[in-house]
C-alpha positions in Angstrom: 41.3 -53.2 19.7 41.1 -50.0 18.4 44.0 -48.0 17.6 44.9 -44.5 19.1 46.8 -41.4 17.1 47.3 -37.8 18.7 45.2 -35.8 16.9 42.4 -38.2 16.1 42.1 -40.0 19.5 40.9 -43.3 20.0 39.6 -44.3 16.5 36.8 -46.8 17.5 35.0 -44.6 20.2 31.8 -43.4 19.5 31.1 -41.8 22.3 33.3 -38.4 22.1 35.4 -37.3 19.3 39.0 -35.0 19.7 38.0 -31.5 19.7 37.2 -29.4 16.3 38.7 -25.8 15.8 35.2 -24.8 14.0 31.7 -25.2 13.2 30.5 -24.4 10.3 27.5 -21.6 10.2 26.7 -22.2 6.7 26.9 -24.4 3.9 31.1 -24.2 2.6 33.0 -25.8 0.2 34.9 -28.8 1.6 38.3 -27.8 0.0 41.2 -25.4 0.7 42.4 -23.3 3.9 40.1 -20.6 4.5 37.7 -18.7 7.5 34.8 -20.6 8.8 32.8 -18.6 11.7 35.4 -16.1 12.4 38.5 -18.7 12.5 41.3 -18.7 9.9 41.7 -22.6 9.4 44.9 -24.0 8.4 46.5 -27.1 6.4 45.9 -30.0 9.6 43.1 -28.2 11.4 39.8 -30.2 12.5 36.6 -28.8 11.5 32.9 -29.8 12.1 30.5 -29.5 9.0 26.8 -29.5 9.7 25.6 -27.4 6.9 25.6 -29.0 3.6 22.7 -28.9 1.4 23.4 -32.8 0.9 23.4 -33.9 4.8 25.2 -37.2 3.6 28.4 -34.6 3.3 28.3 -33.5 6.9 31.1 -34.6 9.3 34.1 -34.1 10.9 36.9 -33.0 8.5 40.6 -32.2 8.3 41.9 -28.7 6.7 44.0 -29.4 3.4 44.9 -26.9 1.0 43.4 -29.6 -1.4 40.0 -30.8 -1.0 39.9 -32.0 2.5 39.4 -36.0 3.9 36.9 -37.1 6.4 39.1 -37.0 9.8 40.3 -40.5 10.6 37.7 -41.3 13.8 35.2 -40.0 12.0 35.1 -41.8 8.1 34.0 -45.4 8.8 30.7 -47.3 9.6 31.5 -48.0 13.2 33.0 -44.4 14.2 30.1 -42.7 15.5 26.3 -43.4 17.1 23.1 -41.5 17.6 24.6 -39.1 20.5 28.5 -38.8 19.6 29.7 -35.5 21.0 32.4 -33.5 19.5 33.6 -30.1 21.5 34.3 -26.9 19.4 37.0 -25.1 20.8 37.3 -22.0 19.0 34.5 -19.5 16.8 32.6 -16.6 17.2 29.4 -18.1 17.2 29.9 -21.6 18.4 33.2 -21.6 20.9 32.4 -23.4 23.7 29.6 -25.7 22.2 29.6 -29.3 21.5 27.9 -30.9 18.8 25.7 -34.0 19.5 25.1 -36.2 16.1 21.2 -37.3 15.8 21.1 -39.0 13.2 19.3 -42.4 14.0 21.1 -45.7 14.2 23.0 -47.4 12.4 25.0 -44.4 11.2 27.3 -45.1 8.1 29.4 -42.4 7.6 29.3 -41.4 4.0 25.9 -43.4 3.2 23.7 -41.7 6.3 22.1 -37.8 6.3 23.7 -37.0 9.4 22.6 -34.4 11.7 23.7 -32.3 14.6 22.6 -30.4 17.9 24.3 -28.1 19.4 25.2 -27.5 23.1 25.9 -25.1 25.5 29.3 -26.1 27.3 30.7 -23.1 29.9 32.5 -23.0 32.7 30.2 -21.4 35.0 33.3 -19.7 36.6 34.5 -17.9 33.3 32.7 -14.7 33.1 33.9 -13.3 29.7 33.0 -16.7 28.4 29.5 -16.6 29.5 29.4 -13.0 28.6 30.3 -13.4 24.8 27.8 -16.5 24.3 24.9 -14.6 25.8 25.8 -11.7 23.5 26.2 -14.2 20.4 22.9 -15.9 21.3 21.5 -12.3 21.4 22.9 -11.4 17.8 21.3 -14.6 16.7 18.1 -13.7 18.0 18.2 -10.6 16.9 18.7 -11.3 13.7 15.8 -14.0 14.1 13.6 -11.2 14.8 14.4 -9.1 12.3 14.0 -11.3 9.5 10.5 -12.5 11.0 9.4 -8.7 11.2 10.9 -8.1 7.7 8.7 -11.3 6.6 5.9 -9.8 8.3 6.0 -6.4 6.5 6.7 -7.6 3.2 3.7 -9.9 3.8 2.1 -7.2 4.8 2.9 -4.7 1.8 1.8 -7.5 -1.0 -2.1 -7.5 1.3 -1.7 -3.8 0.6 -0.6 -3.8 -3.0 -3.8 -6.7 -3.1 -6.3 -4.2 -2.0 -5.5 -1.1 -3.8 -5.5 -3.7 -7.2 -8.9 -4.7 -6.0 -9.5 -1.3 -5.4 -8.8 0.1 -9.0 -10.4 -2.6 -10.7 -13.4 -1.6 -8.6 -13.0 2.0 -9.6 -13.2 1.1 -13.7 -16.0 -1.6 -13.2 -17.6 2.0 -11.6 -16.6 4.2 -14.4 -17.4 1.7 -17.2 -20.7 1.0 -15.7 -21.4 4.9 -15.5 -20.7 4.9 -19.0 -22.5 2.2 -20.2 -25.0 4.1 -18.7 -24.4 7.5 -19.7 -24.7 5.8 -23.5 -27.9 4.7 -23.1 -29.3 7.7 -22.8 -31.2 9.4 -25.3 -29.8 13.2 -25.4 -32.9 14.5 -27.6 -34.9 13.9 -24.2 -32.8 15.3 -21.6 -31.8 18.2 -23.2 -34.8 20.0 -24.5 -35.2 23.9 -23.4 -38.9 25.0 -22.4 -39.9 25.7 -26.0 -38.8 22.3 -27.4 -41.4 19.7 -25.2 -43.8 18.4 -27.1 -47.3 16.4 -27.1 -45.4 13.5 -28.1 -42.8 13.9 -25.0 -46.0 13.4 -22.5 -48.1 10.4 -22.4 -51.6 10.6 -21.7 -52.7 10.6 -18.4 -49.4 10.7 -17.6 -49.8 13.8 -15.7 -52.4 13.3 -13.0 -53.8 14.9 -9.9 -51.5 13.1 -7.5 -48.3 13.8 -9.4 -48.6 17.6 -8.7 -48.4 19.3 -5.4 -50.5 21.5 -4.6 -48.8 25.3 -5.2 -46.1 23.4 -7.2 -47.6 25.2 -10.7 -47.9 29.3 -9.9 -48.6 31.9 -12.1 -45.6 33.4 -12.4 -44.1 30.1 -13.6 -46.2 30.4 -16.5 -45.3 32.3 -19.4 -47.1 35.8 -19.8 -47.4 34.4 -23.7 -49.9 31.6 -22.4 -53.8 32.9 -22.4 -55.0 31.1 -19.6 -58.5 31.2 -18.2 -59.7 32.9 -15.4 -59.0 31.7 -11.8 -61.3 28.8 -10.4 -63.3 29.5 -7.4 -64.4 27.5 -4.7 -63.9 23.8 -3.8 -63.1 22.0 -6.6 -63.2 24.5 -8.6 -67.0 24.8 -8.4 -66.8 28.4 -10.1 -64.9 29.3 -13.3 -64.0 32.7 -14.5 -62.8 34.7 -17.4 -62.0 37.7 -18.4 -64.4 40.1 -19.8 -62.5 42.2 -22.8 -61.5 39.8 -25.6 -57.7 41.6 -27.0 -56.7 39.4 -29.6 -58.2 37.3 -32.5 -59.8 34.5 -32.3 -61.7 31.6 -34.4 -64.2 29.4 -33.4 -63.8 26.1 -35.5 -66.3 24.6 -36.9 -67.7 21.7 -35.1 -66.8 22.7 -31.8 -68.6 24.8 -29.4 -67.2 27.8 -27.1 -68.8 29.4 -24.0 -68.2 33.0 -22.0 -69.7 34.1 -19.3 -70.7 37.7 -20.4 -70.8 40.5 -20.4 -67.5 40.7 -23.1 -66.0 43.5 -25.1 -64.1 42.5 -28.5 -61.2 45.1 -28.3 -60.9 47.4 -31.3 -59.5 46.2 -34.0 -60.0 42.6 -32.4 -62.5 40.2 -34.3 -64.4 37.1 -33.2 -65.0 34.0 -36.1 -67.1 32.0 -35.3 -67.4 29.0 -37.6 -69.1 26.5 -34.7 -70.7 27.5 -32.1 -70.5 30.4 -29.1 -72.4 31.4 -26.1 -72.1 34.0 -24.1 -74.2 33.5 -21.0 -75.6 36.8 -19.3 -73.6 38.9 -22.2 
C-alpha cells in the first residue's frame, strides 16, 4: 500500500496530485525562493515546472532556499501516467488551471520528456474568477497578436529592403551600360560643326532619293557662299536653268567639258579659263 503524508498526499496515485502554488510561464532555475507568474514562493511551497529547455527537468517541485527536490508523489517511476492532473491554486496567469501530463506511457520521472496541458478549472458561480481569466487569456492573445504582426512587418521591411537592393543594382547595371556606351563613341563624328563634314564622312550613294523628303533641303538652308545652279523646271527636272551674268572667276579644267545656256555676260573684271571645253548654247 502506498503511504499518505499532508502535504504530498497519497504517494502512489497517479491520477491527481496535491495542489501546486505555481506554474511556471517560462523556463527558471530550479533553486532558491523566488517569484514565479506573479507569486512570491517560499522555503516548503509546491510548484509545477513545465518549461525547461530539457523536458526531462519538468515536474512537480518543492521550494528550498537550496536547489529544490522533486516533490515526494511526484520523483519515482510509478508516481504519475499519461493524464495525471495537478490543480494550480494561485498565479496570475494560471490560477485556477490544472495541468494534465501527456507524456506517453510508461512515464519515468527523471528519465521521460514530460509534457503538460493546461486546463481551464472555474467555478461557474465566481464571477471575479471568470472575469480575471478571460482578461489573462486576452493579454495572452494579445500579445500573440502582436508578436505575429510584428513578425509580419519585419518580414515585410526585409521584401522592401530586397527590392530597393534589386532596384539599385538595376540602376548601375543602367548607368554602366550607358557608359559603356557613351565610350564607344567616336566624338570626332558627332561633334563636327557645318564646316568640318567631309567627303570622307558620306559614303557613296549613301544619300539617295528616298532618304530626303521632299521640301526637307530649302534655299535658305543653304549657305549664300554655295553657287548653286539655277532652279529645275518641270517634272523631273525636265528643264535646267542658270544664270546669265558670270560674277566671279572661273577655270575650266582641262579634260572636262562645261555647258551654259546663253546668252552670258562675264562681269567686269571677271575672267573665264577655259583649259577643256565650253559651250554656250544660244549665247
Amino acid at each position: 500500500m502506498g503511504s499518505t503524508d499532508r502535504i504530498n498526499g497519497f504517494n502512489s496515485a497517479v491520477a491527481l496530485k496535491a495542489p501546486v502554488a505555481a506554474c511556471a510561464t517560462a523556463e527558471i532555475v530550479l533553486a532558491g525562493e523566488q517569484s514565479i507568474d506573479g507569486v512570491s514562493l517560499v522555503d516548503g511551497d509546491r510548484v509545477l515546472v513545465t518549461q525547461q529547455s530539457n523536458p526531462v527537468d519538468n515536474g512537480i517541485y518543492v521550494v528550498t532556499t537550496s536547489n529544490w527536490s522533486r516533490a515526494k508523489d511526484f520523483n519515482g517511476h510509478r508516481d504519475a501516467v499519461k493524464g495525471t492532473r495537478v490543480a494550480i491554486t494561485d498565479g496570475e496567469i494560471y490560477a485556477g488551471y490544472e495541468a494534465q501530463l501527456t507524456t506517453e506511457n510508461p512515464v519515468q520521472i527523471g528519465a521521460s520528456e514530460l509534457t503538460f496541458v493546461l486546463l481551464l478549472i472555474l467555478d461557474p458561480n465566481d464571477a471575479d474568477a471568470v472575469r480575471t481569466v478571460a482578461q489573462n487569456i486576452s493579454s495572452i492573445q494579445s500579445a500573440s497578436d502582436n508578436a505575429a504582426l510584428a513578425q509580419q512587418a519585419q518580414e515585410g521591411a526585409e521584401a522592401a529592403a530586397a527590392d530597393a537592393q534589386t532596384a539599385k543594382a538595376g540602376a548601375v547595371a543602367a548607368k554602366e551600360a550607358a557608359e559603356t556606351a557613351a565610350a564607344s563613341i567616336d566624338p570626332a563624328l558627332y561633334r563636327k560643326t557645318a564646316d568640318q563634314i567631309e567627303t570622307a564622312d558620306i559614303a557613296n550613294s549613301a544619300v539617295t532619293t528616298d532618304k530626303v523628303e521632299d521640301g526637307a533641303i530649302t534655299q535658305n538652308k543653304i549657305d549664300p557662299s554655295v553657287q548653286l545652279g539655277g532652279p529645275s523646271l518641270g517634272s523631273n527636272s525636265i528643264i535646267r536653268t542658270n544664270g546669265t551674268t558670270i560674277d566671279e572667276d572661273i577655270t575650266i579644267p582641262a579634260g572636262t567639258n562645261g555647258m551654259s545656256a546663253g546668252p552670258i555676260t562675264i562681269a567686269a573684271g571677271r575672267t573665264v579659263t577655259v583649259e577643256g571645253t565650253w559651250t554656250v548654247v544660244g549665247g
